[in-house]
C-alpha positions, -999 to 999 in steps of 0.1 A, spaced: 92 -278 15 116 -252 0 113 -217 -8 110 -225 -46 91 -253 -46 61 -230 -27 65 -203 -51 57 -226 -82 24 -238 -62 17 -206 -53 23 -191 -89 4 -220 -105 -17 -228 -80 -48 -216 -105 -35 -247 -133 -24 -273 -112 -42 -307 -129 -37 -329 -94 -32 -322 -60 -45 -292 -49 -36 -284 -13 0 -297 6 8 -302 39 15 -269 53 -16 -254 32 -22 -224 39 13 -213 31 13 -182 56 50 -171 56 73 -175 27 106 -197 37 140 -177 37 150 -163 6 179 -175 -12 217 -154 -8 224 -130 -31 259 -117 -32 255 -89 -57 228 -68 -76 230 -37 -102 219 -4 -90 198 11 -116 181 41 -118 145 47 -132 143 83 -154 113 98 -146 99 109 -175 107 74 -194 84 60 -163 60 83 -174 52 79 -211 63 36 -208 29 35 -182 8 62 -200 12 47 -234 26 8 -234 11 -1 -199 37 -24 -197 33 -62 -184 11 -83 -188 -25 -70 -187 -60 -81 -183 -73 -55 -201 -49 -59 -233 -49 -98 -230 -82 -102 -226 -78 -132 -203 -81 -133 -169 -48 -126 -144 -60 -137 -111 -34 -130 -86 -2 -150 -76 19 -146 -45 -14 -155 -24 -22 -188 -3 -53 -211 -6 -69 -190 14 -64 -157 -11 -38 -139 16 -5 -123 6 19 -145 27 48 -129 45 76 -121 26 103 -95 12 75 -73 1 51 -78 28 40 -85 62 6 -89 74 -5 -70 103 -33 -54 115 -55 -67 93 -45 -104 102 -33 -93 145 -50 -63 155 -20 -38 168 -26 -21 202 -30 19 199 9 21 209 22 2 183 1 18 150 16 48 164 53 36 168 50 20 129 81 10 118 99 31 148 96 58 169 125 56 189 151 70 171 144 107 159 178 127 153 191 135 185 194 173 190 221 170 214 247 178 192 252 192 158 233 175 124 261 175 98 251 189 66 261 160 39 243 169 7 219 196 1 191 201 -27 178 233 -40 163 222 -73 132 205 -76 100 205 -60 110 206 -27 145 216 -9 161 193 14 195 182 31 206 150 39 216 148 74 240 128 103 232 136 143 250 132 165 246 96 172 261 87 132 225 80 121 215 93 90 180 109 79 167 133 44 154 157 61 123 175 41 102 208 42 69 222 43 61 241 16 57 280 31 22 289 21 12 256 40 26 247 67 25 211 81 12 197 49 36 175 35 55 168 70 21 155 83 10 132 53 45 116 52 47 110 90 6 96 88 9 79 60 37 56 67 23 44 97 -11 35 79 12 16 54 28 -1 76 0 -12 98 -14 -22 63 18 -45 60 46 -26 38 76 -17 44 88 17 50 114 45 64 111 56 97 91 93 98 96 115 119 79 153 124 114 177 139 118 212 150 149 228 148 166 260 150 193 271 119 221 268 144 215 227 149 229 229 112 268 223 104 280 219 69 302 191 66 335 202 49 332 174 17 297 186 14 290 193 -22 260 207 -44 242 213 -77 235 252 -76 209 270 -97 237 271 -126 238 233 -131 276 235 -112 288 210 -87 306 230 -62 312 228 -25 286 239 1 282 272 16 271 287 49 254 315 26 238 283 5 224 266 35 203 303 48 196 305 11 176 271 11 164 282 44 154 313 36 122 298 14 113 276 48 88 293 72 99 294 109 73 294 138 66 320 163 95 306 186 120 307 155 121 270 148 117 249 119 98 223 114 108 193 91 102 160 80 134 139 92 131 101 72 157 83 87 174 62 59 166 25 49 188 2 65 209 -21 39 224 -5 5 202 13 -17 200 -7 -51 173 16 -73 138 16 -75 115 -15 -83 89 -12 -111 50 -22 -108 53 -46 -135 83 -74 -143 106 -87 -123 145 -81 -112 167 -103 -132 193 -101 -111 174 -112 -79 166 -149 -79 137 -145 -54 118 -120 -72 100 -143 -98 65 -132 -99 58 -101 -122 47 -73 -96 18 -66 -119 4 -98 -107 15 -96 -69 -17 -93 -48 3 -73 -23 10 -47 -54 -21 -54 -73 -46 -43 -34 -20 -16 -28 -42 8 -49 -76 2 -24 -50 16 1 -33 46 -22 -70 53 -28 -83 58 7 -52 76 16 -48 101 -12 -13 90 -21 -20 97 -59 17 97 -63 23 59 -59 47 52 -88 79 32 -95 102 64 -80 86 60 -47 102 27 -40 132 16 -29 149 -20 -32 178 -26 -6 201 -52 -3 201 -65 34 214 -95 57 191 -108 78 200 -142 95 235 -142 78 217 -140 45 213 -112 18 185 -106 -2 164 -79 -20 142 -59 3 114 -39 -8 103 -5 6 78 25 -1 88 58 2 80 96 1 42 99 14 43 136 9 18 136 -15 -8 121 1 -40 130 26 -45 162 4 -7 175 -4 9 173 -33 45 182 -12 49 211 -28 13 230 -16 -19 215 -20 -32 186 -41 -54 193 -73 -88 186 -69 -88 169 -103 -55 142 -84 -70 105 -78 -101 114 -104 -80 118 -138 -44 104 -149 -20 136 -157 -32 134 -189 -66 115 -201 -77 106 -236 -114 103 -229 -111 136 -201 -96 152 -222 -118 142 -253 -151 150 -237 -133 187 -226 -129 192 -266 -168 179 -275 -180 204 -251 -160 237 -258 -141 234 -223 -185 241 -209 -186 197 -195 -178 199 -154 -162 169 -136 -176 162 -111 -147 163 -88 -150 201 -100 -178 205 -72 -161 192 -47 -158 210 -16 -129 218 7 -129 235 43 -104 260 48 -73 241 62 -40 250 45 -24 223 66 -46 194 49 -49 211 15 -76 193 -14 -82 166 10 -121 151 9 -146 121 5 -181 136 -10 -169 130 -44 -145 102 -36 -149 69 -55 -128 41 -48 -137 23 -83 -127 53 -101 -98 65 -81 -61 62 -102 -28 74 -96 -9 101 -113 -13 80 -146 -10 44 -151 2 14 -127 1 -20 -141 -2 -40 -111 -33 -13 -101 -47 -19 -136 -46 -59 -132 -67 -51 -92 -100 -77 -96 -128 -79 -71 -107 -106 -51 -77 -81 -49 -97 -50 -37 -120 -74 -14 -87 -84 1 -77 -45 8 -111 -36 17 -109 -58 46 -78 -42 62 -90 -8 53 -123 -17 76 -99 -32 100 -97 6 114 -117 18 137 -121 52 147 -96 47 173 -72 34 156 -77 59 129 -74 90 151 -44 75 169 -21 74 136 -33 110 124 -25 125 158 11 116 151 11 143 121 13 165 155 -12 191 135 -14 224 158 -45 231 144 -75 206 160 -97 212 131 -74 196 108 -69 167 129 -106 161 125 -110 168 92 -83 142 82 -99 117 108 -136 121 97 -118 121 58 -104 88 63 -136 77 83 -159 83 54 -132 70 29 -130 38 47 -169 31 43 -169 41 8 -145 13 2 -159 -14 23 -200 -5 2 -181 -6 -30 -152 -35 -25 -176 -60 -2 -202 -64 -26 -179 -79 -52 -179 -110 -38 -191 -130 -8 -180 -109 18 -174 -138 45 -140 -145 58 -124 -154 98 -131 -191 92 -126 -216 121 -142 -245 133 -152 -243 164 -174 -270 184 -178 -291 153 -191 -261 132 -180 -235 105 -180 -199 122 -168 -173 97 -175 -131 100 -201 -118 82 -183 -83 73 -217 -67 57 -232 -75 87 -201 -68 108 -196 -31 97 -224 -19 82 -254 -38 98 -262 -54 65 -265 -99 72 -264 -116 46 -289 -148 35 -270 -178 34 -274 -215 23 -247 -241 27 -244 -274 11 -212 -295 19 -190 -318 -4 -167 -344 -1 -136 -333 -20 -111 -356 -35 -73 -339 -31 -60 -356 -62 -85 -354 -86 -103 -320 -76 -138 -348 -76 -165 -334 -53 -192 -351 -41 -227 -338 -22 -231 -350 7 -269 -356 13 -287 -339 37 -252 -317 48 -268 -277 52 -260 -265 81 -227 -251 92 -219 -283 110 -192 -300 93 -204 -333 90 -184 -365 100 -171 -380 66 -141 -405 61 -128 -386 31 -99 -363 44 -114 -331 30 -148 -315 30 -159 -287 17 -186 -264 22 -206 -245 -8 -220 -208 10 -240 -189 -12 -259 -158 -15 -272 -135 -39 -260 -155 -68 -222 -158 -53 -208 -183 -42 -178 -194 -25 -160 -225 -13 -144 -231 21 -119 -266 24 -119 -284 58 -94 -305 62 -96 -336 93 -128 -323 103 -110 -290 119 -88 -272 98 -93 -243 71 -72 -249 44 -89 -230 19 -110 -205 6 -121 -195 -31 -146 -173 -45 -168 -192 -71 -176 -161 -98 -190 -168 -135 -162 -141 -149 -130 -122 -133 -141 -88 -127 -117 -58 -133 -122 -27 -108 -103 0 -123 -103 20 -151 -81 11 -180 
């Protein structure tokens, strides 16, 4: 079956009136994508990003349609296959300690054996930065700390794109450098916007000046965030809602992606409050002798408490920049009503910064201001990132924070026992949504599935079974009498499937020959939305 013909089951897998699974059900990695010889760079302006997702919400919403948008992009059994976007891994393959820490590569920091030519410079903005090539002609943005905290961005960029990845994204190599002035040489085409607006060439006296607002250690050297750049050609950000005309393999609007739509589950347990449209990055790659549209995250600075340029507002991941009813209820009250995010407390740790989980509340939690594809997340979305998220243990969890290499021990566990008590907040709030089963086999002529309320929080659930013969064409399901156990009973009908339920939900598991899971669906009386409109 070709790559289109699987994303128009996939897409309208929800409406199809006949046949309802295919041959290679469950679909688990998309087919190559078609060639594309040419796309248009485009650029996103910032503050057009802004008011478009704070006023219009752009795409195609569940709360402004009124109907319900399950996801697309996801297999009979609700996963987000494989593809340009994404690629499942821990949560499907545990990875060994070694590998969450490698994340997308750890092998090639810039090599401090000779030089790093100086190529472009920035000292506007929120943070200053150069753009880099060692020695070895690789090329990396190399980033600051901000000096009243040092570590702080450096470390949530570096720990958060290894989470990220181990959740299944893609995303830049990270690494944490230290560095002494000296390792810097200005190439001679090196140009740069000074504080005057004026493009002119790079100076010796520029570079100490951006250097100058960097803190040093006790030894003299710097330390820096070196992101080693994307391979392929840089072709502009992608949007949270829509779809690239120009790439014929990017046909479902991202606000309906399942990959795009669980992402907030993740942003939430990780602090990254500032996951918006300019923190992607599409390239244009060959793999395989073909080109296609790849599509990356990028800049974790703000994130695990930082806000890149010093520390994160307590009021980020509880209020959009600006909102109505915050904002209104502010006004009733003469300025007197206290969030309660206000109370939050925070230890001492300028290398972690607003960083916490008391007042943490996964169902509440939103970005900067509004995503569409976070604003269309249902209870089969988050219960989909939720299971990843509890994928971690502590182990695993302390592993990928060590590689923020924080000097200060404390910090290290704060972040650790953070994202420990973040992880269980999501996994009570996100496994309750539906029936929180899922690891189906058959094994030994029965139906063995993980209970995860049970598995994680010691919490088994009731259960009653009653299996169905199921009719591929016609969707026709019959009881078959006397069928509750978890013993899939011997039928001639090629598919079976078994009815669990518990605490008035319900959900359907396909067996097909007798041995194979081929699909999984959630049987709720109404879509539920989880996030604030």
């Amino acid at each position: 079956m070709n790559r289109h013909t699987i994303l128009t089951i996939l897409v309208a897998a929800t409406s199809l009136p006949a046949q309802k699974f295919y041959a290679d059900d469950p679909v688990q990695v998309y087919p190559a994508p078609q060639n594309v010889e040419t796309v248009r760079p485009r650029r996103i302006n910032e503050y057009y990003d802004f008011f478009q997702n704070l006023m219009a919400k752009p795409g195609e919403i569940q709360a402004k349609t009124g109907v319900a948008l399950p996801a697309r992009a996801v297999n009979t059994l609700g996963e987000a296959p494989d593809s340009e976007w994404y690629t499942n891994r821990h949560g499907r393959n545990r990875m060994t300690i070694e590998e969450l820490q490698r994340g997308p590569g750890n092998a090639t920091p810039p090599s401090i054996t000779k030089v790093w030519r100086v190529t472009s410079a920035k000292a506007e903005g929120i943070t200053p930065g150069f753009t880099i090539v060692d020695g070895e002609g690789r090329k990396y943005l190399l980033k600051f700390d901000p000096p009243s905290n040092p570590e702080l961005a450096s470390a949530a960029d570096v720990i958060s794109s290894k989470f990220l990845y181990a959740l299944g994204y893609n995303v830049p190599e990270n690494y944490i450098v230290r560095f002494r002035p000296e390792q810097l040489s200005i190439d001679p085409k090196t140009t740069f916007v000074d504080h005057y607006g004026k493009r002119r060439p790079l100076t010796q006296r520029d570079l100490t000046s951006i250097l100058a607002n960097v803190r040093p250690d006790e030894n003299g050297e710097i330390r820096a965030l070196a992101s080693r750049f994307i391979p392929g050609t840089p072709i502009g950000a992608f949007r949270y809602h829509g779809t690239r005309a120009d790439d014929p393999n990017d046909t479902i609007p991202h606000e309906h992606r399942r990959d795009l739509r669980g992402l907030r589950v993740f942003a939430a347990w990780l602090g990254h409050d500032d996951s918006k449209a300019l923190n992607t990055l599409d390239t244009l790659v060959q793999e395989n002798g073909v080109k296609f549209v790849k599509h990356y995250l990028i800049d974790f600075g703000a994130s695990l408490g930082s806000a890149s340029y010093g520390p994160n507002s307590p009021r980020s991941g509880n209020e959009y920049l600006f909102d109505w009813s915050e904002a209104s209820r502010q006004f009733v009250s003469l300025g007197l009503w206290v969030p309660r995010w206000a109370k939050a407390k925070y230890p001492h740790l300028p290398s972690v910064g607003a960083f916490e989980y008391t007042v943490f509340d996964p169902a509440a939690w939103v970005p900067e201001y509004p995503n569409s594809a976070f604003l269309n997340m249902d209870a089969e979305d988050a219960f989909w990132a939720a299971k990843q998220v509890m994928a971690f243990t502590e182990d695993d969890i302390r592993a990928i924070v060590r590689t923020g290499e924080y000097s200060d021990p404390a910090a290290t566990e704060w972040v650790v026992k953070c994202l420990l008590e973040r992880r269980n907040k999501i996994g009570r709030t996100f496994l309750r949504n539906v029936l929180p089963l899922d690891r189906f086999a058959v094994r030994n002529g029965n139906l063995t599935f993980a209970d995860l309320r049970a598995l994680h929080f010691n919490e088994p659930l009731q259960m009653k079974v009653r299996w169905h013969t199921f009719d591929n064409n016609s969707g026709e399901m019959r009881e078959i009498e006397g069928a509750t156990t978890f013993a899939v009973p011997a039928s001639t009908s090629e598919y079976v499937v078994a009815e669990i339920a518990s605490g008035g939900q319900m959900i359907r598991v396909y067996v097909r020959n007798g041995r194979e899971i081929v699909g999984r669906e959630n049987v709720q009386p109404e879509p539920r939305l989880l996030t604030r409109r």
